[in-house]
Structure formats: structure tokens, C-alpha cells
N, C-alpha and C positions, 0 to 999 in steps of 0.2 A: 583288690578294689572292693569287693563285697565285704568286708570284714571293715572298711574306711564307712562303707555307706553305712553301716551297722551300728557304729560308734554315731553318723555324723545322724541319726535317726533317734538315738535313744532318747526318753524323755527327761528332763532336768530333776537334778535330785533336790528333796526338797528337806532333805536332811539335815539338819541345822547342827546335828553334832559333827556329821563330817568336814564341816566348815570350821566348828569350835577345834575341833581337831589339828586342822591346819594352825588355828592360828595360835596352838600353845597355851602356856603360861599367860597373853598375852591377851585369852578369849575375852573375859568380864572385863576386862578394862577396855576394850574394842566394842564390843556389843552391847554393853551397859550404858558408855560415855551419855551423858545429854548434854548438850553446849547450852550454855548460860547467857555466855556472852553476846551472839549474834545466833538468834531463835529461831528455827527453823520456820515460826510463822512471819518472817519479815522477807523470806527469799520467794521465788518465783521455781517451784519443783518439777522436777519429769514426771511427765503422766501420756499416757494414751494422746490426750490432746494438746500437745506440750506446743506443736508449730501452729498450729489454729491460736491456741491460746496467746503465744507471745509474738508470732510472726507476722499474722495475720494483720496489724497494726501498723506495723513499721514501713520503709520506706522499699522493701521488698519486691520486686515485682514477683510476680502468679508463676514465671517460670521456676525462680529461686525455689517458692513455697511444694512447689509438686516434686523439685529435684532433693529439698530438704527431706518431704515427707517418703522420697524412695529410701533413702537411707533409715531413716528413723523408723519405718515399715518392714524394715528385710531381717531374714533370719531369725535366729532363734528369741533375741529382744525384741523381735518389728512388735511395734501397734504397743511399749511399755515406756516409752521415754527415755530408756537407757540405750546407749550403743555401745558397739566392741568390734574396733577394728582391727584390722592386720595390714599393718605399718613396714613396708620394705622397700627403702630408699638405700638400705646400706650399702648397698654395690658402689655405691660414691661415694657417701659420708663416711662410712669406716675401710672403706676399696671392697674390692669383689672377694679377693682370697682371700682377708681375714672373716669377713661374713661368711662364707659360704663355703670352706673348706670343712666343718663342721660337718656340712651335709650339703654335698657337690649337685643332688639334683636340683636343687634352688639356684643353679648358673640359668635354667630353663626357667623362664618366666612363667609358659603355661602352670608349672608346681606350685609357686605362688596363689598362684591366681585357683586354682584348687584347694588348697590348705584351707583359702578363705572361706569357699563358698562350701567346702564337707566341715569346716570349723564354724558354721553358721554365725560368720560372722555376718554385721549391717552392711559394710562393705570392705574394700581393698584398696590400702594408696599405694601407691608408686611410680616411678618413674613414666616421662612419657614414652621410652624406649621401650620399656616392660610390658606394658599395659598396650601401648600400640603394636604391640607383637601377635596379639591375642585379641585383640578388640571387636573384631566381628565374629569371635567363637561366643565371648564372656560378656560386651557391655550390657548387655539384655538380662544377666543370668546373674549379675552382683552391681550395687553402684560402685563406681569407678571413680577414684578419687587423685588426680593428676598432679602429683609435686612438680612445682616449676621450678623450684630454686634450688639450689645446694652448694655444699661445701666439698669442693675438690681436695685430694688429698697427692697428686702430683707433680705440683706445683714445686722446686726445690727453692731452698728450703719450704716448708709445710707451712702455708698460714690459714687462716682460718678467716672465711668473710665467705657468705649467702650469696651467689651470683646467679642468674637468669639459666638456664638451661632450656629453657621453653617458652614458649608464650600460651597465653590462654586460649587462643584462636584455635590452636594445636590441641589443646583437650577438649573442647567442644567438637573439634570432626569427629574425634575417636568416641564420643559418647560420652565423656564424661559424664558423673553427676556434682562434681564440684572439683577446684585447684587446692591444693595444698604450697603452703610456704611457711617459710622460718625467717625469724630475723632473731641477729645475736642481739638483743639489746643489751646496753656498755658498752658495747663493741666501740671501735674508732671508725668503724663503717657502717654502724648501725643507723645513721640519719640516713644513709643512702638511698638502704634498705627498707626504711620504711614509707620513702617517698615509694620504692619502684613495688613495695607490695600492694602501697594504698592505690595506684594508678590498677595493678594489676587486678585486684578484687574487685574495683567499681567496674572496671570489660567485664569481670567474671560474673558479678550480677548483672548486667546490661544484655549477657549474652543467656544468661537466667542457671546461670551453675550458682551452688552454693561456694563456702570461703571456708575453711580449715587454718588457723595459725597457728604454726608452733613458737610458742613463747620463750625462747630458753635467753639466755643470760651466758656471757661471754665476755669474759676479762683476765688476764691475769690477778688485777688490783682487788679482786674480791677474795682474796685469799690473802686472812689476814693474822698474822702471830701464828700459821702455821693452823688455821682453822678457814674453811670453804666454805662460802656465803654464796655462792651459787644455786641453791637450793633453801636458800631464807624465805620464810613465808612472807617477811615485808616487801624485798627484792622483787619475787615471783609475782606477789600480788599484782605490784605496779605494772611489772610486763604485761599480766594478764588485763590490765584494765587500758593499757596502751594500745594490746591487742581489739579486746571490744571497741574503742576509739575510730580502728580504719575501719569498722563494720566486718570484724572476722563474725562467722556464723557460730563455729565454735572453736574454744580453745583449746591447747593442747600444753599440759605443763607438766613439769617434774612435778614428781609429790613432796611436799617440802618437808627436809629434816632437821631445820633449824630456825633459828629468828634472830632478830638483830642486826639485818645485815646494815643497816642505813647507821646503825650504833658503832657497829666496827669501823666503819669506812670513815664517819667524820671524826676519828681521835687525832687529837692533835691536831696539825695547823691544816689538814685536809679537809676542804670540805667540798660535802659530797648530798646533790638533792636536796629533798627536806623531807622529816617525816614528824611526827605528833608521837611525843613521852605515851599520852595515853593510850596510844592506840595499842599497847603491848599490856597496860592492864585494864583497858575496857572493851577491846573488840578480840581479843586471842590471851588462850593459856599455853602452854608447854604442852598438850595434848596432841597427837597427831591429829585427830579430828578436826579442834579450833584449828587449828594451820591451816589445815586445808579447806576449812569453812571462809576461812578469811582472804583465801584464791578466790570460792565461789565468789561472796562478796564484791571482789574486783572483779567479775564478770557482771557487773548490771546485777547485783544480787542474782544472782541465777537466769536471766533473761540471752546470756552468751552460755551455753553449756561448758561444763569443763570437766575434758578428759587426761586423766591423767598418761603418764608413757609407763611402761612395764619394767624397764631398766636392762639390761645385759643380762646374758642367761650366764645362770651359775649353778649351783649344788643343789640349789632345794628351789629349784623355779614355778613350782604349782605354791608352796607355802607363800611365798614373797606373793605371790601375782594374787592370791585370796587375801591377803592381810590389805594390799594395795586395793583392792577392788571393795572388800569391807570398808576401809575409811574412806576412800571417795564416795559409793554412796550414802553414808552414814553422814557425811560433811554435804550431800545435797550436790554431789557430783553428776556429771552424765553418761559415766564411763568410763572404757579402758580401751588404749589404745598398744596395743602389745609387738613387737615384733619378733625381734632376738628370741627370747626366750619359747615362743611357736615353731622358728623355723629353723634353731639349730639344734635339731633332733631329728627323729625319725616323723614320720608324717603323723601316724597314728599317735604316737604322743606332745604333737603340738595339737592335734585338733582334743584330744582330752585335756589340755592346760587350758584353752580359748574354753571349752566347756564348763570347768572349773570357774574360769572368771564367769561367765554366761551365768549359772548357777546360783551366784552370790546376789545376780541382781534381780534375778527369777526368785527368787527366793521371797516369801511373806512374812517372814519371821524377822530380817535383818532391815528396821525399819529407820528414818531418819533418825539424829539424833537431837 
């Protein structure tokens, strides 16, 4: 454990080559980019007084504002605008034993809830099971971020739809400092959904916790000639602006790896939304930056922060999650939201991956674009 507290102590490197490093072949075109399109003087950006600045306004009550500014205040980014959590709901959404056979001590909730707080991260979401396990050791010691909803995967056959697991009433005894939920938007149950999130957020602010959504997208139908629209920055945008709609505080989205998707979907005699020819050559280029600038955009110009998810851990998990956290902030994102790739490993080397993201945003040299 002294060797954990050591790493979770060291100061951020402010090396900008070990960053260019990670990111390859791929540095100057990542670090250089400046968006044209939608200019970074038209968004609303993280700074020090990012909830004073944008919150303070709104319909918010004082409890929200104090329970936003604990998050936005903790660990290694508190008091800079950016945050980096550690996201571990998959005990449910992907089951226990394929998350967590990887690395068995994460069946114990308290590891979790560790990882976070030596990973300096802002806070820890999960489960009310998880988090209620350990509440009166941790709520004091990290903000505590209560997923209410999920995707059951025991169901036979397997289907896919967001249901209740908790209520909000339930993360407020345990301390929370805000709910987390997801809706598939597409989905065939996604109206459901977003009736039972929007009831749930407005308790959640009434009882003065902040609001977390994850925006994901969920259809077969978006998968089109053999190419996945699930991750279209048009797609995603929407969600995310549907998200800011029920008053989520911030959003949670894929990083986008494609565009087009509202283009795919109405060929031929489908039609599907509506979107605008020019929004593809006046507000976004083929850039992963514009893409993801044009997420921000559908967050209130930057007024909803938007964190991106880190993705499944694989082979080169610090590369991917630096390249991730370079265009998020560089696109006028608010962060990273990471889990897999933190906790299916050894401890010591998730809390050096969360460091790694930390780093990028700590850093003065990787400035918007």
C-alpha cells in the first residue's frame, strides 16, 4: 500500500513529449488541429469557476451548486474545470464475471472505491449496492456518484432496455453527491426512459444531488451496409442535446468515430428525424476534434459539460485513453470518464492510466483548439 500511496502522491507530469509520444504518428495533427468551424470563442469552457460561472444562473437549487462544486473541487483536477471519473457499473451491464475476472479483487466494492480515491480521481459512480456497501467508511473521503438505472444481462434471451434499480431517495441516505443514469436513445423503450429519468433528476435536484447522463444510442437499425452509426457525431450530438433537455448536469458520451448517421438511416424509402445538408459542411469536418466539438455544441455550447467514456480495455489502454482525453479537451470537453480500462488490471496500473488521463488535462501546453 505504501508503494500505491507513492504513485497516488506524485506530482503531474508536465511533459508534453510524453504525451506526443503516446499519441504517435498522430501528435501534430491532434495538438495542432484549431476548429474553424465552431470557435472556441462561441462555447462556454472549464475553468476554476466553471459552476459559479454557468450554474449559478440556472434553475439550480444551492444544494445542487455545493454538491456539483464537491466533484468539480476533488482530487488531482479539483478547483480546474476538468473532471475524471471512475465509472463501475459493470457488475450488471456487462455481469460480474466477465468485468471482474480480469482482476477478482474488484468482486469487493471497497477496491473500487480505492482505485478512485489513490487514482485521484473527482469522484466514483456505481452501483447503489456497491457504494452502499462502504458509505460510511468513503462518502466523506470521494463524491459518490449513484447509478440508478441499468441494463440486466439475465434476462433469457438477452435484451437490452435501462430499468430502475434504485431510487434517488436511496442515494441521498448513503451520501451521495449526485445519480447517474442512462437511456438508450433509438431504443423501442427509450420514451420510457426518458420520461422515468426526467422525473428521477428533477427528486435528484429537489433533494440537492447533481444529475450524470449517459447518452448512448441503441438500435440495431443504425447499423447500416455493414457500417455502425452508433457513434456518429450527428447521432450522438442529438442525444447529448436531448440529454441537456431533462437538465442532466453533465453528460456522458462516446467519443465519436464517425458522421453521417441521420444520412445513412433516411436512404431510400426510410425516413428517419431530420437533420440540416449543412450542418456536415458548416458546423463539422472529418476531424476527431470537430466531432467532438459538435457533441460539445449539443451540450448548451459547453454550458452541460461533456465527458467522454474510455472504452473497453485492450492492448495499448494508456495510448487510447491519452488520445481520448487530448480530443476531448482540445474539442472544449470536461473530461474523462474511464472504467474497464482502470480496473482490469493490477491496481497500481489503473491508478497510473487515470494519472495519465489527469495529466493531459493538467497539463498547459495542450490548450483548446
Amino acid at each position: 500500500m505504501v508503494e500505491l500511496e507513492e504513485i497516488m502522491q506524485r506530482e503531474e507530469s508536465n511533459d508534453i513529449e510524453i504525451i506526443r509520444e503516446y499519441l504517435g504518428a498522430d501528435a501534430d495533427s491532434l495538438l495542432n488541429h484549431k476548429c474553424e468551424k465552431i470557435r472556441k470563442e462561441n462555447l462556454h469552457l472549464p475553468g476554476p469557476d466553471f459552476v459559479e460561472r454557468i450554474f449559478e444562473s440556472t434553475d439550480r437549487p444551492e444544494q445542487v451548486l455545493r454538491n456539483l462544486k464537491s466533484i468539480y473541487d476533488h482530487g488531482r483536477l479539483g478547483k480546474t474545470g476538468y473532471v475524471s471519473i471512475l465509472p463501475v457499473d459493470q457488475g450488471i451491464e456487462h455481469s460480474a464475471v466477465a468485468s471482474f475476472t480480469p482482476n477478482p479483487m474488484y468482486f469487493d466494492p471497497e477496491n473500487i472505491v480505492k482505485l478512485a480515491v489513490l487514482g485521484g480521481c473527482n469522484a466514483v459512480a456505481s452501483t447503489l449496492g456497491c457504494l452502499g456497501t462502504v458509505s460510511r467508511k468513503y462518502a466523506h473521503r470521494i463524491p459518490f456518484i449513484v447509478k440508478i438505472n441499468h441494463n440486466e444481462l439475465m434476462t433469457y434471451p438477452n435484451g437490452f432496455d435501462q430499468i430502475m434499480f434504485a431510487d434517488v431517495e436511496q442515494a441521498w441516505d448513503l451520501g451521495a453527491a449526485a445519480v447517474g443514469c442512462t437511456i438508450y436513445f433509438g431504443s423501442p423503450e427509450s420514451t420510457r426512459q426518458i420520461q422515468e429519468v426526467s422525473q428521477a433528476f428533477k427528486y435528484a435536484h429537489e433533494l440537492g444531488m447533481a444529475t450524470i447522463l449517459w447518452c448512448y444510442l441503441r438500435n440495431s437499425g443504425f447499423k447500416v451496409d455493414g457500417k455502425d452509426y452508433h457513434e456518429a457525431a450527428d447521432l450522438t450530438g442529438q442525444a447529448n442535446h436531448l440529454g441537456a433537455t431533462i437538465e442532466a448536469d453533465i453528460v456522458k458520451q462516446k467519443l465519436p468515430t464517425t458522421n453521417g448517421g441521420y444520412l445513412a438511416l433516411n436512404k431510400g424509402s426510410v425516413k428517419y428525424g431530420k437533420t440540416d445538408n449543412k450542418a456536415y459542411t458548416d458546423l463539422m469536418t472529418d476531424h476527431p476534434i470537430d466531432l467532438t466539438r459538435y457533441q460539445v455544441m449539443n451540450c448548451y455550447m459547453g454550458r452541460i459539460g461533456l465527458i467522454n467514456s474510455g472504452g473497453p480495455s485492450g492492448s495499448n489502454d494508456v495510448e487510447q485513453a491519452v488520445r481520448t482525453a487530448v480530443i476531448n479537451k482540445r474539442a472544449g470537453g470536461t473530461g474523462l470518464i474511464s472504467g474497464r480500462k482502470a480496473f482490469q488490471k493490477p491496481m497500481e496500473d489503473g491508478i497510473r492510466l487515470l494519472h495519465a488521463i489527469q495529466d493531459v488535462y493538467l497539463n498547459k501546453e495542450i490548450t483548446i483548439a
